[in-house]
C-alpha positions, 0 to 999 in steps of 0.5 A, spaced: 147 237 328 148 233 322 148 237 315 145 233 310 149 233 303 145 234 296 145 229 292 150 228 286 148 230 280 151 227 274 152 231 267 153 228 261 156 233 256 153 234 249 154 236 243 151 238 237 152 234 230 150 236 224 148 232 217 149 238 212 145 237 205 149 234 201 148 227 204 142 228 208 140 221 204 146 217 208 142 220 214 141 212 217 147 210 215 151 215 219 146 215 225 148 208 225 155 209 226 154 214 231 150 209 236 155 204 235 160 209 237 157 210 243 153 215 242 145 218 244 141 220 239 138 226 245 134 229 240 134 229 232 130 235 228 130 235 220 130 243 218 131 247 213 135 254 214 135 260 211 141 264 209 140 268 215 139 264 220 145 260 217 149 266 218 146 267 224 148 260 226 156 261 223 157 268 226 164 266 227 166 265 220 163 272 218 168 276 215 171 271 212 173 268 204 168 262 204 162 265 208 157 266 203 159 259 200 157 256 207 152 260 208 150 258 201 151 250 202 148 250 208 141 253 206 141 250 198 137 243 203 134 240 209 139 238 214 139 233 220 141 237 227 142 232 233 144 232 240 148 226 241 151 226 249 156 221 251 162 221 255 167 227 253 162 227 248 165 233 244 172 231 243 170 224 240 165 227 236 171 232 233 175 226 233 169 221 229 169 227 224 176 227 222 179 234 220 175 239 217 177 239 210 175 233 206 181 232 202 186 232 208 182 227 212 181 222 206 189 223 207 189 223 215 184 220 217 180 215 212 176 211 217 172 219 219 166 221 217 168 227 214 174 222 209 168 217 207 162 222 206 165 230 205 168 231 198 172 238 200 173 244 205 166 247 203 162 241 203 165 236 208 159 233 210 158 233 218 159 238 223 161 239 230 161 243 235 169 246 236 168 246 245 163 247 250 161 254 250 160 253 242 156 247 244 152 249 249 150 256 244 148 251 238 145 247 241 140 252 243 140 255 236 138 248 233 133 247 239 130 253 242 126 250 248 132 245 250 134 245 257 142 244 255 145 241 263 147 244 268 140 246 269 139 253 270 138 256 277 138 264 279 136 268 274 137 263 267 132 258 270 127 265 272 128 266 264 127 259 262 121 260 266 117 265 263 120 263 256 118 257 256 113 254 262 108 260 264 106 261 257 103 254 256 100 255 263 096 260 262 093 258 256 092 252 259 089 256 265 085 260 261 082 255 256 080 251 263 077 258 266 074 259 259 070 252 259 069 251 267 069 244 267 064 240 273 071 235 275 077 239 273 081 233 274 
């Protein structure tokens, strides 16, 4: 009897990258360094957050001095949230962003992102996901209906399902009913 083996899946790890407010106007000119680094734009949404979903989304500063700061800075304007995906996508997004405090990468690493467009600690003009875990949790935040890979089985596809999936079929299903077309089709 000879076993059939499923075939390979292949993954390619995302990231979350973030344009902050500060320089939402440079939005191309980053997008184009970003591509040109070998990167796919995966999706892209231009957002406004209020200062509780900014908290909600820096849940791990909370506590510390520059919280309300950050809070304060990241909702004062729209900003750009993208899934970039490529190979080792978030060790070379970190590595393209430069250290996280603006003055030290103009110092460090003045070919980065954060060298050429953050201007201090606070407003350091781009953010990226720290490693997978924050990765997978922020891309959700930012996209909510996202499947982020490896698809989910067992009990997070069920939840996927009736989150996302069932209510769009049965209103689709419902309205079909309703109306009761001659040629369903």
């Amino acid at each position: 009897m000879e076993m059939k083996m499923p075939p390979p899946q292949i993954y390619v790890e995302k990231t979350l990258a973030i344009i902050k407010p500060d320089i939402v106007d440079k939005e191309e000119e980053i997008q184009d360094i970003i591509l040109r680094s070998g990167f796919a734009i995966v999706q892209r949404r231009k957002l406004q957050l209020s200062p509780e979903h900014c908290s909600n989304f820096y849940v791990e500063q909370y506590g510390k001095m520059f919280f309300p700061n950050l809070t304060a800075y990241m909702s004062s304007g729209p900003l750009i949230a993208m899934i970039l995906a490529r190979h080792n996508a978030i060790s070379y997004w970190k590595e393209l962003l430069g250290p996280s405090n603006s003055l030290v990468a103009k110092e460090t690493h003045p070919d980065s992102l954060r060298a050429l467009y953050g201007t201090d600690d606070l407003r350091n003009a781009l953010h990226g996901s720290n490693d997978f875990a924050a990765a997978e949790r922020e891309i959700r935040f930012m996209f909510p209906e996202v499947i982020v890979e490896p698809i989910p089985i067992g009990q997070a596809a069920k939840d996927y399902l009736n989150l996302y999936v069932t209510p769009t079929l049965l209103e689709g299903l419902t309205e079909l009913c309703k109306q009761k077309p001659a040629d369903p089709f």
